[in-house]
C-alpha positions as YAML, in Angstrom:
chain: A
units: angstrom
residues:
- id: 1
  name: UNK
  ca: [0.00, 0.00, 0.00]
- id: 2
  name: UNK
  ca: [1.28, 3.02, -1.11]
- id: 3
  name: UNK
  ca: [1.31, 6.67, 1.13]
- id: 4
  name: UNK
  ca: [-1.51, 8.04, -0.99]
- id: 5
  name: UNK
  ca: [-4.18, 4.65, -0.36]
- id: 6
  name: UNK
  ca: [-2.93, 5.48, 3.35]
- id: 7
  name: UNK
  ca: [-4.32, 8.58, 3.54]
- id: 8
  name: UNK
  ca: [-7.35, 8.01, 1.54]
- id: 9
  name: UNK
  ca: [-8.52, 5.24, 4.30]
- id: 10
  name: UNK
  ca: [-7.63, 7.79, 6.95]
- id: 11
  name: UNK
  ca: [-9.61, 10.12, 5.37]
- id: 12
  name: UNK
  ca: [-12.71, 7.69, 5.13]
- id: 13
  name: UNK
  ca: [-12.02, 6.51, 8.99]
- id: 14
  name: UNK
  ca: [-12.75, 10.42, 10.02]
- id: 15
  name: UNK
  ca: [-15.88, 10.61, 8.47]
- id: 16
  name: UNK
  ca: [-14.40, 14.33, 7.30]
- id: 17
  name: UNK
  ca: [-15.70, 15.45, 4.30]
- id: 18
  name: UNK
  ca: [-14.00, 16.42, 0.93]
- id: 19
  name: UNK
  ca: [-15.29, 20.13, 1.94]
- id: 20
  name: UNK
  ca: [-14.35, 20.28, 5.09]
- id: 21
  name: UNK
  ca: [-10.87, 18.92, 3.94]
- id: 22
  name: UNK
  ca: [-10.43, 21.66, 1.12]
- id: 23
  name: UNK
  ca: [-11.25, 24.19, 3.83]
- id: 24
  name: UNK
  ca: [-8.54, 22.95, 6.26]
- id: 25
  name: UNK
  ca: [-5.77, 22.33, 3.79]
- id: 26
  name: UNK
  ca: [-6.32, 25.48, 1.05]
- id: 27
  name: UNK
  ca: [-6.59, 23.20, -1.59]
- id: 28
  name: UNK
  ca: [-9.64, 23.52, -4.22]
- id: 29
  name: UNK
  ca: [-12.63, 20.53, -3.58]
- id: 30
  name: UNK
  ca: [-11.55, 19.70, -7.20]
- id: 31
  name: UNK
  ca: [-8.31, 18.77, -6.22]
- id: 32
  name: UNK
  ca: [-9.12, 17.00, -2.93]
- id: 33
  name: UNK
  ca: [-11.82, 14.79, -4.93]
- id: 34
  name: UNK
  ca: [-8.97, 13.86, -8.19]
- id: 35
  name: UNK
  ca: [-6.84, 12.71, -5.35]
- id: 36
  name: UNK
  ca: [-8.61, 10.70, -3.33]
- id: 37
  name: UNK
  ca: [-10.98, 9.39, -6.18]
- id: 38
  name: UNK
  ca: [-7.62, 8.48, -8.05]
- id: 39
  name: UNK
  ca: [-8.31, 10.71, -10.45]
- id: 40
  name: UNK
  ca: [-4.81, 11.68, -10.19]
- id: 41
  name: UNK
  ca: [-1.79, 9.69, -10.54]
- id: 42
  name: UNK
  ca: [0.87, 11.17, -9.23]
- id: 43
  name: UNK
  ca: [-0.42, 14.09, -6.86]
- id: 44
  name: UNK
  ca: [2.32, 16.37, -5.04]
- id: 45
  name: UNK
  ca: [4.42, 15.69, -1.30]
- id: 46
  name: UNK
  ca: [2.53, 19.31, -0.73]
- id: 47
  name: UNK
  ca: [-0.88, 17.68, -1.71]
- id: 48
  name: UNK
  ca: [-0.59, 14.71, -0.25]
- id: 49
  name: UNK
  ca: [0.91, 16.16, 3.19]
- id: 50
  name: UNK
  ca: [-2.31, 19.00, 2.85]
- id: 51
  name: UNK
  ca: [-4.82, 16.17, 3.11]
- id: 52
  name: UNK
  ca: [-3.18, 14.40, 5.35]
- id: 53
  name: UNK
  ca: [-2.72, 17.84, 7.65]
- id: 54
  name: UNK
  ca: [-6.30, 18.70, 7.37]
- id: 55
  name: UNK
  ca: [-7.52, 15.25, 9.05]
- id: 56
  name: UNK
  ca: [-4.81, 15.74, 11.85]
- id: 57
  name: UNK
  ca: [-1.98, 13.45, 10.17]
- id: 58
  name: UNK
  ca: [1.43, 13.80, 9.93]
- id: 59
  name: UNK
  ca: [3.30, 13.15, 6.84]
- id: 60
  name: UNK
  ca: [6.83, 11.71, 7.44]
- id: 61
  name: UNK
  ca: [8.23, 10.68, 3.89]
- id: 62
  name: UNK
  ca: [11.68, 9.05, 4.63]
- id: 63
  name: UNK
  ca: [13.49, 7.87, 1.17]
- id: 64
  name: UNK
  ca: [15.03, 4.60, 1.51]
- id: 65
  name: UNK
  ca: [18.06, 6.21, 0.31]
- id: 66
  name: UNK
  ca: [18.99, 8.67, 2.99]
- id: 67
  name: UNK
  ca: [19.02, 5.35, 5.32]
- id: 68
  name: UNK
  ca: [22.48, 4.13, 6.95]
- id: 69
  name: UNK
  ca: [23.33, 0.84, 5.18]
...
């Protein structure tokens, strides 16, 4: 499962709705419904980290090359 499928079950858990969401992060309804409707393949670390903001996530992206080895 992939950050983005995270964040879309999170978003159905908290019952908020794609409004409400838009509201909290600045981003348009149009936007919040592409993403989480899959309507958009590749959304943005600032979209993605918006939506996950406005339902009281954190976003921690970590790339598996920055790890020690």
């Amino acid at each position: 499962m992939n950050i983005v499928e995270e964040i879309k079950g999170a978003v159905v858990s908290s019952g908020v709705s794609y409004n409400e969401i838009a509201r909290r992060s600045g981003l348009s309804v149009s936007v919040v419904s592409k993403v989480m409707n899959g309507h958009r393949e590749s959304p943005s670390v600032f979209t993605v980290a918006s939506i996950a903001s406005a339902i009281g996530l954190q976003l921690t992206l970590i790339s598996s090359e920055c790890q020690p080895k």
